[in-house]
C-alpha positions in Angstrom: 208.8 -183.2 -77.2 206.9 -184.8 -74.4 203.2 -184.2 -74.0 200.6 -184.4 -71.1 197.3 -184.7 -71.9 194.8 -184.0 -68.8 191.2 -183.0 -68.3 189.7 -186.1 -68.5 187.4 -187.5 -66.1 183.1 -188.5 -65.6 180.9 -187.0 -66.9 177.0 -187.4 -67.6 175.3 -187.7 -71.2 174.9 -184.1 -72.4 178.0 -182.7 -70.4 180.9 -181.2 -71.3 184.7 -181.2 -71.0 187.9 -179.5 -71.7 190.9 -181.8 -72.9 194.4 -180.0 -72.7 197.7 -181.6 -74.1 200.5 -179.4 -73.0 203.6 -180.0 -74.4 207.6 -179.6 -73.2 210.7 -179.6 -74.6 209.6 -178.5 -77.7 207.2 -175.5 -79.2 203.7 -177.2 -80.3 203.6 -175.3 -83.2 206.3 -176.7 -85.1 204.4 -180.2 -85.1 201.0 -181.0 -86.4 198.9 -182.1 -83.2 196.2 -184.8 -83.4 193.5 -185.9 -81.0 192.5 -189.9 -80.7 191.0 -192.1 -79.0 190.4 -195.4 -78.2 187.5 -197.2 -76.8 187.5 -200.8 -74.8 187.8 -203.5 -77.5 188.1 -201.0 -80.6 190.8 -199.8 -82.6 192.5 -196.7 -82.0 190.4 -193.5 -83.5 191.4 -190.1 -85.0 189.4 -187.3 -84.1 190.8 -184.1 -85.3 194.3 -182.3 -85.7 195.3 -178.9 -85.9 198.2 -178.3 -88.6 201.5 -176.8 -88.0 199.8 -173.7 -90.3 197.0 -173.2 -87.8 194.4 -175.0 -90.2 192.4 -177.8 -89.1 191.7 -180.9 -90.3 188.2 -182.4 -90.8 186.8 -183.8 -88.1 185.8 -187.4 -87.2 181.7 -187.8 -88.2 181.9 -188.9 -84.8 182.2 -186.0 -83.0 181.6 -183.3 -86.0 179.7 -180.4 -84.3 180.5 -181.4 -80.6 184.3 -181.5 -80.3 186.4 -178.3 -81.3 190.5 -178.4 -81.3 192.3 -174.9 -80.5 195.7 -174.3 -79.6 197.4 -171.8 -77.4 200.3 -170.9 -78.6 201.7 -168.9 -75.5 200.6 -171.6 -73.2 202.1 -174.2 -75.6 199.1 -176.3 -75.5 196.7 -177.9 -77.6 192.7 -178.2 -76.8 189.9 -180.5 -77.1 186.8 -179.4 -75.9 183.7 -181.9 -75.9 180.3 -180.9 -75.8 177.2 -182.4 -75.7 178.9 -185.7 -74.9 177.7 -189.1 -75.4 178.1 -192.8 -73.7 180.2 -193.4 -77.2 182.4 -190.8 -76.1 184.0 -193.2 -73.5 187.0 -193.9 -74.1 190.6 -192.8 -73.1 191.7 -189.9 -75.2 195.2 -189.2 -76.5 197.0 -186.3 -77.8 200.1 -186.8 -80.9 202.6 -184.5 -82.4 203.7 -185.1 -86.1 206.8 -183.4 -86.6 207.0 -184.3 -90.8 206.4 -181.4 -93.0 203.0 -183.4 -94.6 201.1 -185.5 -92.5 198.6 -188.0 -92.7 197.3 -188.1 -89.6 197.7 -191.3 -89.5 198.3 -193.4 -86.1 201.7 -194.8 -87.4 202.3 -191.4 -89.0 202.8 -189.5 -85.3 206.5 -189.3 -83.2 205.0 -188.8 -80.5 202.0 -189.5 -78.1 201.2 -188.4 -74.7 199.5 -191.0 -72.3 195.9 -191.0 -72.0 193.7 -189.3 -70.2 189.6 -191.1 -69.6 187.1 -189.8 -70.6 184.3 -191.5 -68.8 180.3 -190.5 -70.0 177.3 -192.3 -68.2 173.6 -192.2 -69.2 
């Protein structure tokens, strides 16, 4: 599968915006489909996935009660929308598909990554 995440861009403190990782080759919804992201000088970070079942994964403390994952089947995408966004929130954002039955989550864990999108929030 080969996935394109998009949406990504500047926005100001308190802003919002709509991540999309739209994947080909492939349905989505055979794979379980995590959102990271990695800041200048930090390590790679997992925000949230969405399992193959539909069910979601907790969410990083990070962004608990901003962010929100969704997929669309139909569209054979996958969602992250960000709200009320912060100058931490900079960083570029990547979307992952896991295609083992159980997974982790973990960045070593995923087949497959899409190439980042930036996510850019000023004060």
């Amino acid at each position: 599968v080969q996935l394109q995440a998009s949406g990504g861009g500047l926005v100001q403190a308190g802003g919002s915006l709509k991540l999309s990782c739209a994947a080909s080759g492939r349905t989505l919804s055979i794979y379980h489909m995590g959102w990271f992201r990695q800041a200048p000088g930090k390590e790679r970070e997992f925000l949230v996935a969405i399992r193959r079942s539909g069910g979601i994964t907790d969410y990083a403390d990070s962004v608990k009660g901003r962010f929100t994952i969704s997929r669309d089947n139909a569209k054979n995408t996958v969602y992250l929308q960000m709200n009320s966004m912060k100058p931490d929130d900079t960083a570029v954002y990547y979307c992952a598909a896991d295609s083992a039955l159980y997974s982790d989550y973990q960045e070593a864990s995923m087949d497959y990554w899409g190439k980042g999108t930036q996510v850019t929030v000023s004060s």
